[in-house]
N, C-alpha and C positions, 0 to 999 in steps of 0.2 A: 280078742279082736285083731288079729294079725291082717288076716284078706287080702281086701286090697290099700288099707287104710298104713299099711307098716313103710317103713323106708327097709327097702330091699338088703340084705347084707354084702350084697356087691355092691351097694350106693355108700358103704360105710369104712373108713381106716376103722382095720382092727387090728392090727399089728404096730405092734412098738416098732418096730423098724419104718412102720409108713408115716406115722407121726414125726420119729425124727427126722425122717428127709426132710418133710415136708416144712417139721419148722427150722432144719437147718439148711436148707437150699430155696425156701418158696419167699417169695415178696413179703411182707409184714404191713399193713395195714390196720389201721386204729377206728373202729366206731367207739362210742358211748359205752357199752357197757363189756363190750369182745377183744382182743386181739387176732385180728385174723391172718392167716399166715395161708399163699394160695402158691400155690406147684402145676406148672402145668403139667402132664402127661402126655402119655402116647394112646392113651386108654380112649373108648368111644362117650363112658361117662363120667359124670363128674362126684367125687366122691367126699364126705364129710365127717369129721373127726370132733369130739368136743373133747374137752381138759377141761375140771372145775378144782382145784387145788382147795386142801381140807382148811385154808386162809380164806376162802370164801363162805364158809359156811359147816353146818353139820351136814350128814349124809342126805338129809329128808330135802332139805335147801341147796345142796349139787345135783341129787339127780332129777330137782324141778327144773332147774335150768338146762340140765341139759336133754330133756324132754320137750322142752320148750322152744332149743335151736334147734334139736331133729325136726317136728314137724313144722317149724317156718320155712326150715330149708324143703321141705317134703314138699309143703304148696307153692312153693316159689320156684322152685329147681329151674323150670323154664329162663328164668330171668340168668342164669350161670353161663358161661361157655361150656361146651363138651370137650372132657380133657383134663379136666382140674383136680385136683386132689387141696381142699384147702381145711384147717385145722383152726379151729374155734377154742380160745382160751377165755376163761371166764375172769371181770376184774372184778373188784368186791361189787358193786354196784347192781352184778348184773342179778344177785339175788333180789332186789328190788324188782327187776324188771318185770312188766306183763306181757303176754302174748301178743299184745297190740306193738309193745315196744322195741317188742323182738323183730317183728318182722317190719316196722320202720326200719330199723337197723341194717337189716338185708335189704332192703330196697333201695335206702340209700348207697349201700357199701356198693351192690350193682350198677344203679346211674351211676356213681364215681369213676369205678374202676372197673367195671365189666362192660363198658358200650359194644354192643353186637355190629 
């Protein structure tokens, strides 16, 4: 079911080298269950990164979560600046979290820190 339902591979860091800029030069920012780490760019869009470190969980329990923040970010993307490059780290909690929680999480990290 890729279609039109996928987050584009241009929409995604996939390089180690984009992760570390971004968590070694971008702002650091704290919801509930994330570390978020946001870089602006020169780029027209905005692009998303997850990290779940094997202290969060087994394999089956990182890669729900991080299925979880790609497609919150996927329906939300609207609510980001164009430009950004930010990197989602998962804290232990976030294995708890549900897709409802997820994207409270984006919503509010947007009001906070993203007013358009």
């Amino acid at each position: 079911m890729m279609g039109m339902q996928a987050l584009p591979p241009g929409e995604r860091l996939r390089k180690r080298a984009g992760f570390l800029a971004t968590q070694g030069r971008g702002k650091k920012l704290h919801t509930d269950s994330f570390l978020v780490f946001a870089l602006p760019t020169d780029r027209q869009l905005t692009r998303i990164g997850v990290t779940v470190s094997k202290k969060v969980g087994k394999a089956v329990e990182r890669n729900r979560v991080k299925r979880l923040v790609r497609e919150a970010f996927r329906r939300r993307k609207a609510l980001f600046p164009a430009g950004l490059d930010l990197v989602f780290v998962a804290k232990r909690q976030a294995v708890q979290a549900s897709y409802e929680q997820v994207v409270r999480e984006i919503e509010k990290l947007c009001s906070r820190y993203f007013q358009r």
